[in-house]
Jmol script that loads the backbone (N, CA, C; Angstrom):
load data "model"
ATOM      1  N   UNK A   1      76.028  48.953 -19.885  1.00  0.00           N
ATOM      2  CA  UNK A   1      76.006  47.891 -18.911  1.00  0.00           C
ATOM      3  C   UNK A   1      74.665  47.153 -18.997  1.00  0.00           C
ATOM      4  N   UNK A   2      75.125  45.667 -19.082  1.00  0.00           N
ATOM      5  CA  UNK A   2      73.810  45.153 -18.982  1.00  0.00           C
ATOM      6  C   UNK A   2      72.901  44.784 -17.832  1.00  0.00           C
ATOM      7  N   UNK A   3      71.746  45.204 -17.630  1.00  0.00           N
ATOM      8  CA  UNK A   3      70.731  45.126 -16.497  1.00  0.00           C
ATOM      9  C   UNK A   3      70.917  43.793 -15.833  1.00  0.00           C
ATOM     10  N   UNK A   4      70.250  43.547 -14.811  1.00  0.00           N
ATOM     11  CA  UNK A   4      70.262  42.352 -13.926  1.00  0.00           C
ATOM     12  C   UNK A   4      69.114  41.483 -13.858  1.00  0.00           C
ATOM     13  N   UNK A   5      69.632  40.836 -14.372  1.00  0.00           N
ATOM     14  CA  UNK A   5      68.404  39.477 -14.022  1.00  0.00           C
ATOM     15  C   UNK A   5      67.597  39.451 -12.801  1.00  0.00           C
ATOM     16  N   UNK A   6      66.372  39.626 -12.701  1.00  0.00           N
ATOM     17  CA  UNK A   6      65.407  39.526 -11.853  1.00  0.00           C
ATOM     18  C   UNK A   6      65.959  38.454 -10.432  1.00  0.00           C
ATOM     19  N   UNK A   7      66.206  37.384 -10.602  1.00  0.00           N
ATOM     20  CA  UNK A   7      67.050  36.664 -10.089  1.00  0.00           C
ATOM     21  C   UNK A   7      68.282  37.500  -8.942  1.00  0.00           C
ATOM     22  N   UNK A   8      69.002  38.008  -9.600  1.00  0.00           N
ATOM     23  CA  UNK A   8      70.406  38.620  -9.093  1.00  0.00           C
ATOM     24  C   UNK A   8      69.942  40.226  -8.514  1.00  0.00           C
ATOM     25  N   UNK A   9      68.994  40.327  -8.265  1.00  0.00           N
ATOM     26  CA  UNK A   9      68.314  41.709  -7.584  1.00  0.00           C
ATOM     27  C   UNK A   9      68.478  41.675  -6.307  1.00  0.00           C
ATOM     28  N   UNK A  10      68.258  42.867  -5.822  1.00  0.00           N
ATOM     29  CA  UNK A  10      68.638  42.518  -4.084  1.00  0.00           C
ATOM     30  C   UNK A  10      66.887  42.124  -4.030  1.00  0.00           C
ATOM     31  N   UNK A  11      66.520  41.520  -2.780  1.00  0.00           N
ATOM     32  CA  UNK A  11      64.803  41.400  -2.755  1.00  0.00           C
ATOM     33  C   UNK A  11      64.701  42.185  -0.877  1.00  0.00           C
ATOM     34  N   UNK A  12      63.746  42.616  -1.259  1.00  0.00           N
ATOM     35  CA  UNK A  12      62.939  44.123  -0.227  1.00  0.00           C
ATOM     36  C   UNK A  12      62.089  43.288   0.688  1.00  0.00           C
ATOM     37  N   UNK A  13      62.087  43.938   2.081  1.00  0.00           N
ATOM     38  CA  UNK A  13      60.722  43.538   2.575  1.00  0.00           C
ATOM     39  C   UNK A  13      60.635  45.278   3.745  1.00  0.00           C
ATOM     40  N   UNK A  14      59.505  45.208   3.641  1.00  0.00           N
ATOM     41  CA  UNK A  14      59.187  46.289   3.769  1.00  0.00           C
ATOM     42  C   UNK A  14      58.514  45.975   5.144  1.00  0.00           C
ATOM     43  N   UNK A  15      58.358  47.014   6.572  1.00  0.00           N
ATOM     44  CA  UNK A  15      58.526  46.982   7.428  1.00  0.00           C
ATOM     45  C   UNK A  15      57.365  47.914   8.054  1.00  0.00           C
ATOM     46  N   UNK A  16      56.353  47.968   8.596  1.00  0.00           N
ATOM     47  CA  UNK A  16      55.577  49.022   9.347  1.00  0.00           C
ATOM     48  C   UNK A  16      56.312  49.564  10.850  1.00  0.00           C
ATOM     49  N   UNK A  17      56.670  50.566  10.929  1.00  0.00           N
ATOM     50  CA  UNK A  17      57.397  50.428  12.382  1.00  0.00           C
ATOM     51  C   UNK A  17      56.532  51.442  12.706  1.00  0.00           C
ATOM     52  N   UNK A  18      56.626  51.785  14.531  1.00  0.00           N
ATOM     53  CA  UNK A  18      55.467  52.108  15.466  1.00  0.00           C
ATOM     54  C   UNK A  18      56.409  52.763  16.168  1.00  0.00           C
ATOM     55  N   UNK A  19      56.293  54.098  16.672  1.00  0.00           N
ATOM     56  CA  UNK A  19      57.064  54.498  17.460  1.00  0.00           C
ATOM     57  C   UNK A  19      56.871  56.225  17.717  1.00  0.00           C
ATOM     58  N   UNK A  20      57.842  56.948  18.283  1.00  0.00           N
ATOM     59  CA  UNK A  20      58.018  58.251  18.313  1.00  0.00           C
ATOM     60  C   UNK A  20      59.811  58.865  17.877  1.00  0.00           C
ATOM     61  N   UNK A  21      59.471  59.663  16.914  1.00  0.00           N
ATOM     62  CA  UNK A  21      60.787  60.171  16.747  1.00  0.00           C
ATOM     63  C   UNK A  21      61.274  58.880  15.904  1.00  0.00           C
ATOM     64  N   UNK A  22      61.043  58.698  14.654  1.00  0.00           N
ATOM     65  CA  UNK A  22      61.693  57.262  13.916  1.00  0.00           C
ATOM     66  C   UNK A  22      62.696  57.993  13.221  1.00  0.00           C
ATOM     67  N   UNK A  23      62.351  58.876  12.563  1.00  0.00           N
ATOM     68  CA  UNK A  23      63.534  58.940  11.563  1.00  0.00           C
ATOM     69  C   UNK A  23      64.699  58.832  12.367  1.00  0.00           C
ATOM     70  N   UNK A  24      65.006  59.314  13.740  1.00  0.00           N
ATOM     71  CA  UNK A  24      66.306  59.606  14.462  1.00  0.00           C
ATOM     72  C   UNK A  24      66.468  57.829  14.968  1.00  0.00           C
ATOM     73  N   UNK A  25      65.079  57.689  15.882  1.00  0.00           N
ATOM     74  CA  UNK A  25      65.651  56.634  16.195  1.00  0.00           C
ATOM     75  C   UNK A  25      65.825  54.883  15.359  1.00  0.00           C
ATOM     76  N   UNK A  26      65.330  55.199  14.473  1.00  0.00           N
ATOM     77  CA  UNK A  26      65.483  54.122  13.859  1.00  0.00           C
ATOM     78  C   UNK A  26      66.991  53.691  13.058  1.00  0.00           C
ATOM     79  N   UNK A  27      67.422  55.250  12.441  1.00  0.00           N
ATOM     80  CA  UNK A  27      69.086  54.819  12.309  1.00  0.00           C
ATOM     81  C   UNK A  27      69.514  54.409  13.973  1.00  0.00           C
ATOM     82  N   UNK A  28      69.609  55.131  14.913  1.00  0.00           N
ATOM     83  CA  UNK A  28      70.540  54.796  16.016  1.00  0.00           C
ATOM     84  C   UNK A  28      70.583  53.344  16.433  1.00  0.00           C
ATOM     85  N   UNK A  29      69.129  52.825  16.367  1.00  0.00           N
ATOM     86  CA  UNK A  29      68.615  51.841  17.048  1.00  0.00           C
ATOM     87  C   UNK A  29      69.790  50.529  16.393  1.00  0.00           C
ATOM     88  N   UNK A  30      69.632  50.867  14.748  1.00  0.00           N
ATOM     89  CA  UNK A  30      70.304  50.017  13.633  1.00  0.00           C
ATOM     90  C   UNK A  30      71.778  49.917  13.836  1.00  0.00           C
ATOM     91  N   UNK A  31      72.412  51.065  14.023  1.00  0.00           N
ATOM     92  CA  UNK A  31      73.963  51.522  14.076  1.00  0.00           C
ATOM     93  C   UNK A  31      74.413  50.574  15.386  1.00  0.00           C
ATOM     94  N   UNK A  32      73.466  50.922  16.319  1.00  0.00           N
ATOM     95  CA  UNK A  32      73.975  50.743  17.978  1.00  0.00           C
ATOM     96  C   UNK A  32      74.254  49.266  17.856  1.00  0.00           C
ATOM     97  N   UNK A  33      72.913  48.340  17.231  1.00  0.00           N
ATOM     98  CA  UNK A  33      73.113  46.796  17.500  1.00  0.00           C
ATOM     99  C   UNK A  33      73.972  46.037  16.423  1.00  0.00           C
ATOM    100  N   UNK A  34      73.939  46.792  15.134  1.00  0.00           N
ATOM    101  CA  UNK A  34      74.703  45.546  14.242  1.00  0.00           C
ATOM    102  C   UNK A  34      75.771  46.285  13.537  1.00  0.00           C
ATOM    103  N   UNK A  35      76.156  47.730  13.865  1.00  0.00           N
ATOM    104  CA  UNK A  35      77.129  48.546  13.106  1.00  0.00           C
ATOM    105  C   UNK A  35      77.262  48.966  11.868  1.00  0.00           C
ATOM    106  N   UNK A  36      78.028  49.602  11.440  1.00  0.00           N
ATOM    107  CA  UNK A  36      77.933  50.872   9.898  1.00  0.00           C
ATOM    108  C   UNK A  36      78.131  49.272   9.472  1.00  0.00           C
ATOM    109  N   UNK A  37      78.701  48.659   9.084  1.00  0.00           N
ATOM    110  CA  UNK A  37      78.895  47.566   8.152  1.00  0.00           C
ATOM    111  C   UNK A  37      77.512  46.432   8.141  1.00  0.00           C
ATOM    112  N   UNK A  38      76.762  46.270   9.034  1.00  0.00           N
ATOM    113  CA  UNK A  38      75.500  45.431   9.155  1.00  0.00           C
ATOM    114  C   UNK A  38      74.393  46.980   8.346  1.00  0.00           C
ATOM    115  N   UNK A  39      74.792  48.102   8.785  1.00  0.00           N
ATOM    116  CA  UNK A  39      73.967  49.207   8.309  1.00  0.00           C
ATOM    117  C   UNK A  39      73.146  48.989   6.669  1.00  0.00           C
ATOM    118  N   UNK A  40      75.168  48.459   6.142  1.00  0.00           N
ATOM    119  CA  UNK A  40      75.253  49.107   4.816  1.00  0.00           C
ATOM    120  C   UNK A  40      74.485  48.137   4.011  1.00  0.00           C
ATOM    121  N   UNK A  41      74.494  46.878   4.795  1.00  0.00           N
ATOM    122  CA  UNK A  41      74.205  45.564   4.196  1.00  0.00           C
ATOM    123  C   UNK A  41      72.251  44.848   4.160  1.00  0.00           C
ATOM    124  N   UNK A  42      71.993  45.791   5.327  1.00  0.00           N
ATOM    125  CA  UNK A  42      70.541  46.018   5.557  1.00  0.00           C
ATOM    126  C   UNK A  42      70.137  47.075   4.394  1.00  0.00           C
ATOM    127  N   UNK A  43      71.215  47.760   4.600  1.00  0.00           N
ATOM    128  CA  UNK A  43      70.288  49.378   3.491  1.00  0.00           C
ATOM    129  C   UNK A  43      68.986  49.800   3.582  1.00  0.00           C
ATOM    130  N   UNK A  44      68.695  50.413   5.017  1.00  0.00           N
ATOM    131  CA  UNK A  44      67.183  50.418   5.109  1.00  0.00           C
ATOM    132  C   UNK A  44      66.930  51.887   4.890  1.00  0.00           C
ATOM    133  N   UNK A  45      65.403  52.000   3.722  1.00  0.00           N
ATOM    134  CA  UNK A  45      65.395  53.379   3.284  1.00  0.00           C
ATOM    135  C   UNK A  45      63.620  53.647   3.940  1.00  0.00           C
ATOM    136  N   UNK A  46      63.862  54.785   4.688  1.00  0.00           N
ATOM    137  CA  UNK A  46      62.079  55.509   4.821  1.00  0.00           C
ATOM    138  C   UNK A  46      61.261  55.693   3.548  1.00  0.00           C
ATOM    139  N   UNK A  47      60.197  54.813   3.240  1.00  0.00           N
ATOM    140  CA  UNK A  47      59.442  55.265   2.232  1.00  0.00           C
ATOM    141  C   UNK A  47      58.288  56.257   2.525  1.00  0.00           C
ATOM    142  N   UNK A  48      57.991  55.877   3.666  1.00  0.00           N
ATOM    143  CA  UNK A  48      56.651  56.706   4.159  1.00  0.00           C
ATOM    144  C   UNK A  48      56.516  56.815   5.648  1.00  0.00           C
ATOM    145  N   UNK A  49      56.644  58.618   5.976  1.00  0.00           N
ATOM    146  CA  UNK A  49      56.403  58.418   7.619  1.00  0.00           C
ATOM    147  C   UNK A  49      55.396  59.343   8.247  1.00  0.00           C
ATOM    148  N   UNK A  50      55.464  59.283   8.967  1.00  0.00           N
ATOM    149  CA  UNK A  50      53.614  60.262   9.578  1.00  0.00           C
ATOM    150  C   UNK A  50      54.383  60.340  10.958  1.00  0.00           C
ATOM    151  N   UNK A  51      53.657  60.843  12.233  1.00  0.00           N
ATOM    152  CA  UNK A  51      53.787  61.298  12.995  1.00  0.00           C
ATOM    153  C   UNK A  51      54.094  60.085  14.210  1.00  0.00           C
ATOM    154  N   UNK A  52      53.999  58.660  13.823  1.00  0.00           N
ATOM    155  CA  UNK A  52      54.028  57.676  15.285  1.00  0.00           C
ATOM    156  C   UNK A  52      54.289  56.289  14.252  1.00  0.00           C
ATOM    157  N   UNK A  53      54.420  56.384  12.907  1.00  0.00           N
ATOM    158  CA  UNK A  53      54.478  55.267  11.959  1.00  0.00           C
ATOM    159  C   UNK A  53      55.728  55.844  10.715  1.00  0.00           C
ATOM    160  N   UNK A  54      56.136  54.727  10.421  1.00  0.00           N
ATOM    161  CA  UNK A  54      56.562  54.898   9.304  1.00  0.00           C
ATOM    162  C   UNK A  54      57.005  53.143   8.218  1.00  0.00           C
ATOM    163  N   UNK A  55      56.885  53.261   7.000  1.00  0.00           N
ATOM    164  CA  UNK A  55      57.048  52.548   6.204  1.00  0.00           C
ATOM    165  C   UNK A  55      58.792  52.302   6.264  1.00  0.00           C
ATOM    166  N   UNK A  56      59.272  51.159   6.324  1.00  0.00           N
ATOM    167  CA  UNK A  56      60.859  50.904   5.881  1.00  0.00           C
ATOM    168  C   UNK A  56      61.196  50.102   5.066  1.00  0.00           C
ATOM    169  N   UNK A  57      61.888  49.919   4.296  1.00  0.00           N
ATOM    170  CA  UNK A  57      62.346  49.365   3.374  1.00  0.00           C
ATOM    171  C   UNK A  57      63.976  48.579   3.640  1.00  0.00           C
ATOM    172  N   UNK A  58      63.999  46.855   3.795  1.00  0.00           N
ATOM    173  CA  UNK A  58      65.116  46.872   4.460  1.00  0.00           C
ATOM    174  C   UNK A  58      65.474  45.155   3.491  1.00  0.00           C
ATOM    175  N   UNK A  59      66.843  45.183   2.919  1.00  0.00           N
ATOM    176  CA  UNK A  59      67.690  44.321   2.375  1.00  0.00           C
ATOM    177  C   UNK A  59      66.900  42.579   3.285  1.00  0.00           C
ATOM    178  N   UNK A  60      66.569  41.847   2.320  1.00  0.00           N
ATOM    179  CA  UNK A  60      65.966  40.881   2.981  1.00  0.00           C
ATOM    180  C   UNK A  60      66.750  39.561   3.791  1.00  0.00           C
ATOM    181  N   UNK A  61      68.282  39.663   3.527  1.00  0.00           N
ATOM    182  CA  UNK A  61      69.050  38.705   4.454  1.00  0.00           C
ATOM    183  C   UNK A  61      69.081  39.435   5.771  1.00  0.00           C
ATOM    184  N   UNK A  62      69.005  41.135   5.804  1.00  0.00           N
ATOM    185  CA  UNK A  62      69.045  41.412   7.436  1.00  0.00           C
ATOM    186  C   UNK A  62      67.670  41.944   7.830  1.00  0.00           C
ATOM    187  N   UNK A  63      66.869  41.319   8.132  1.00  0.00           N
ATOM    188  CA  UNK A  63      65.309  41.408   8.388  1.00  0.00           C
ATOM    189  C   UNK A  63      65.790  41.268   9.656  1.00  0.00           C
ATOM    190  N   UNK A  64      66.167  40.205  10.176  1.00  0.00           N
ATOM    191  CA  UNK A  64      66.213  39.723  11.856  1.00  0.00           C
ATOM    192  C   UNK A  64      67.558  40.367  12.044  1.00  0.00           C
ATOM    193  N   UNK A  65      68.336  41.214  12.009  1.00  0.00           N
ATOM    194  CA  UNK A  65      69.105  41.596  12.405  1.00  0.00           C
ATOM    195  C   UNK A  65      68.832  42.965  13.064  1.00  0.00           C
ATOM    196  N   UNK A  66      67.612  43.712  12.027  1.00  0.00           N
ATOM    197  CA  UNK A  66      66.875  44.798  11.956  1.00  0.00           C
ATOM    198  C   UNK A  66      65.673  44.485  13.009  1.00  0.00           C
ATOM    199  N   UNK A  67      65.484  43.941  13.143  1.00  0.00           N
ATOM    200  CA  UNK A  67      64.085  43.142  14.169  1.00  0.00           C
ATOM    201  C   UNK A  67      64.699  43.441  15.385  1.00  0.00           C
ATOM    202  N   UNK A  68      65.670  42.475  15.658  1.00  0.00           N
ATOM    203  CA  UNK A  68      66.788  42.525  16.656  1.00  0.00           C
ATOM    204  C   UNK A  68      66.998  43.648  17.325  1.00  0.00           C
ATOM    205  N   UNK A  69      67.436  44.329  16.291  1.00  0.00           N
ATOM    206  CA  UNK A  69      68.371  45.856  16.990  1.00  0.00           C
ATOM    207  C   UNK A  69      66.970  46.649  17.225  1.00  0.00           C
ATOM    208  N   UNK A  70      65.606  46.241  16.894  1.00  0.00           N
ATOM    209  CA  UNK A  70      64.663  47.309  17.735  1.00  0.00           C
ATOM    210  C   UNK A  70      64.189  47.055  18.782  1.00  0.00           C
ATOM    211  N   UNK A  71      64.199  45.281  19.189  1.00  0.00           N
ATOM    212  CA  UNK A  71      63.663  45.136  20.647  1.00  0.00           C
ATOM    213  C   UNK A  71      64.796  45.147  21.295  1.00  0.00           C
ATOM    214  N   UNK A  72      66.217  45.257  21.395  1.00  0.00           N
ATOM    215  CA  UNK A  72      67.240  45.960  22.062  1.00  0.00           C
ATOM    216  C   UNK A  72      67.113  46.870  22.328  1.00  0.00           C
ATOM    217  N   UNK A  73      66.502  48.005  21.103  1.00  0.00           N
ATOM    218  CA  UNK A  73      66.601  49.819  21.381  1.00  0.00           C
ATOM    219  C   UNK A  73      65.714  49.928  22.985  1.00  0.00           C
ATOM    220  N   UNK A  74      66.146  50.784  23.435  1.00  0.00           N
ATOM    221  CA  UNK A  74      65.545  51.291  24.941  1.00  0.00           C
ATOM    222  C   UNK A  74      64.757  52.175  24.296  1.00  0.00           C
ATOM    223  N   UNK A  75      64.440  53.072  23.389  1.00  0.00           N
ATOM    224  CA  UNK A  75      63.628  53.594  22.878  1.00  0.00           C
ATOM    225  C   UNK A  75      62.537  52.774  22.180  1.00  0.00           C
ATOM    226  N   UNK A  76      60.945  52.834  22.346  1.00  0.00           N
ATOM    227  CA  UNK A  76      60.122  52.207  22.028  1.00  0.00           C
ATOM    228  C   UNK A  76      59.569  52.198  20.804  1.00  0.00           C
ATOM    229  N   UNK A  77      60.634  51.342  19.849  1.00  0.00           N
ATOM    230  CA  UNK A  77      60.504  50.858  18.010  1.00  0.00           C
ATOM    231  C   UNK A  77      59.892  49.712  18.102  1.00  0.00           C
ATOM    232  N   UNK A  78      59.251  49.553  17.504  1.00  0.00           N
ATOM    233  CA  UNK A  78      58.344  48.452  17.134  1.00  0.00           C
ATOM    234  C   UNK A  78      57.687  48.250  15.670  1.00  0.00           C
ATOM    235  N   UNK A  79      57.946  47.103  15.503  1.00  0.00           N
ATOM    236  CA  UNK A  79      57.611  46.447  14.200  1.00  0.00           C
ATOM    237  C   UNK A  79      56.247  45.801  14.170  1.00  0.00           C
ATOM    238  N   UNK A  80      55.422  46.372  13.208  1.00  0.00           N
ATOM    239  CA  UNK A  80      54.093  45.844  13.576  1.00  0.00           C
ATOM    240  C   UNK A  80      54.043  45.061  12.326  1.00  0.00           C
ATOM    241  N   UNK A  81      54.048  45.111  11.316  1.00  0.00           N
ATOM    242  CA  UNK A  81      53.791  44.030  10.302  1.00  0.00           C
ATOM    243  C   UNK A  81      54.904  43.928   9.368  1.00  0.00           C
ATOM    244  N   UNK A  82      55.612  42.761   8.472  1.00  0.00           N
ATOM    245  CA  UNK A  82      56.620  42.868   7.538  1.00  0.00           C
ATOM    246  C   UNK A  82      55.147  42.033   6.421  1.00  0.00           C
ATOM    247  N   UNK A  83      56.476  42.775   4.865  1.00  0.00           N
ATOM    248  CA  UNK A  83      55.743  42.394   3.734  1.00  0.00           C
ATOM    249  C   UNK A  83      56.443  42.332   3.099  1.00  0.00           C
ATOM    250  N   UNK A  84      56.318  41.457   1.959  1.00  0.00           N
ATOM    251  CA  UNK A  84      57.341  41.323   0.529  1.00  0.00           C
ATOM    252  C   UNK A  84      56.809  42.515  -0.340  1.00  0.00           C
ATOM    253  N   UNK A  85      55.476  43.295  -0.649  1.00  0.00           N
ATOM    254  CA  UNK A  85      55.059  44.436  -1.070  1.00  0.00           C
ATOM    255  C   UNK A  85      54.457  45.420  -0.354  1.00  0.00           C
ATOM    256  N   UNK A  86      54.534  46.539  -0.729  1.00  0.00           N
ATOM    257  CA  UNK A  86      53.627  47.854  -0.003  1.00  0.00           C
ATOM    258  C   UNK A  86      52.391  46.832   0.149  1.00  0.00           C
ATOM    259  N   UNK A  87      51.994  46.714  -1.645  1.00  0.00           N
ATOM    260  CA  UNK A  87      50.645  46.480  -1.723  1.00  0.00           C
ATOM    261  C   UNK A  87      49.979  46.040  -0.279  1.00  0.00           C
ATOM    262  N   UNK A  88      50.955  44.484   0.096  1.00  0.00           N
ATOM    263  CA  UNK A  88      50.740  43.252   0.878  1.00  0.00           C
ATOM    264  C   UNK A  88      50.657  44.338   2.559  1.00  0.00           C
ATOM    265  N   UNK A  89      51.312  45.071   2.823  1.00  0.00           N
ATOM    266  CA  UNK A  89      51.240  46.170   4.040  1.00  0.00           C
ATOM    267  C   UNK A  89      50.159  46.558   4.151  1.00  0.00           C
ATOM    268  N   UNK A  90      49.573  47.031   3.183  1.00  0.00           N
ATOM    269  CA  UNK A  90      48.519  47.916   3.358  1.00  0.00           C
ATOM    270  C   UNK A  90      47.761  49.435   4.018  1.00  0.00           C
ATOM    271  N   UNK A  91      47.149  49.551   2.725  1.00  0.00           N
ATOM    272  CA  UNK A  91      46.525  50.736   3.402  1.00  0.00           C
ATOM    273  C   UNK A  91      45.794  50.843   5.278  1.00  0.00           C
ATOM    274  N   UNK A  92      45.305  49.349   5.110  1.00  0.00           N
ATOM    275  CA  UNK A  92      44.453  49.550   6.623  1.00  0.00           C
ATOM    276  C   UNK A  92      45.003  49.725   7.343  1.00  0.00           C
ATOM    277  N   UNK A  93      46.347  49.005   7.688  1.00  0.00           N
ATOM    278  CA  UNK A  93      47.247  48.914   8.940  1.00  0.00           C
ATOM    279  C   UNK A  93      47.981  50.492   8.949  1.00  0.00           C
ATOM    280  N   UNK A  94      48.212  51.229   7.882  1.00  0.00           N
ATOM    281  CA  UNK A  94      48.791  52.735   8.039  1.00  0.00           C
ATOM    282  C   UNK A  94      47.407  53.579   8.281  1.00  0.00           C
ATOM    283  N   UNK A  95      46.656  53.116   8.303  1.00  0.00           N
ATOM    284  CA  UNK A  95      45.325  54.094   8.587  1.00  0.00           C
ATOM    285  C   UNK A  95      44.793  53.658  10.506  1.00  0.00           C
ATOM    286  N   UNK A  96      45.275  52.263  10.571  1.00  0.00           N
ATOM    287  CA  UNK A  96      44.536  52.024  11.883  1.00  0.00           C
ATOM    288  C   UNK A  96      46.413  52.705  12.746  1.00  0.00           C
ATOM    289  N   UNK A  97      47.343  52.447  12.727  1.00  0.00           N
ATOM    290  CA  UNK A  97      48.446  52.942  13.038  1.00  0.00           C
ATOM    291  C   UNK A  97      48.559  54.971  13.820  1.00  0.00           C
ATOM    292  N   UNK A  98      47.441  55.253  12.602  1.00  0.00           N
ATOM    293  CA  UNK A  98      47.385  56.537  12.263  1.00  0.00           C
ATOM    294  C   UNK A  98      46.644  57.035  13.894  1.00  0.00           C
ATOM    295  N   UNK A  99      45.303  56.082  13.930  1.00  0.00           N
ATOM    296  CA  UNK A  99      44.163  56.517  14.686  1.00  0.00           C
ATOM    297  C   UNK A  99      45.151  55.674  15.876  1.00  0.00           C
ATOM    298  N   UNK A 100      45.935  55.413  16.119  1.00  0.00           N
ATOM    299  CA  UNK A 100      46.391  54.793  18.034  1.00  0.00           C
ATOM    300  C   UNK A 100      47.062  56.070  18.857  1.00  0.00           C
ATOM    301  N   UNK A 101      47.026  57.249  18.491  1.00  0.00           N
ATOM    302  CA  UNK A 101      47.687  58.169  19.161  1.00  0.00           C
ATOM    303  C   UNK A 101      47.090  58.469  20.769  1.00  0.00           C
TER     304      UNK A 101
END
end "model"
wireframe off; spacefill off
backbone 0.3
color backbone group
């Protein structure tokens, strides 16, 4: 099979989220507002999580859909910075994230 043109790729933006308990609540938060079918189409994967932060990785047509369904959640998710790369995220903001406990 032949590979995909750079072009025809899905494109990423990657997500700092702020919170307690993400891994749980961040699927629910997703499921509750836009459903398994908005889920599948976001495809958002944990790259990196720590104890009150974590890195997400989420399909770039449902950014605001994903935005959406966290200031809905009654549980306190929050999106502190989006990026087209880790790089562009940065180390500082997962280090100052780290020290708000």
């Amino acid at each position: 099979m032949k590979a995909l043109k750079p072009s025809m790729k899905e494109n990423k933006r990657y997500l700092l989220v702020r919170g307690k308990n993400l891994k749980i609540n961040i699927e629910k938060a997703i499921l509750e507002f836009i459903g398994v079918l908005g889920y599948s189409k976001a495809c958002p994967k944990i790259i990196k999580s720590g104890v009150d932060f974590a890195v997400l990785s989420v399909n770039r047509e449902a950014i605001n859909s994903v935005r959406a369904s966290f200031a809905v959640c009654p549980d306190k998710v929050g999106v502190e910075k989006v990026s087209g790369t880790l790089k562009g995220l940065g180390k500082k903001n997962i280090k100052r994230t780290k020290n708000l406990k």
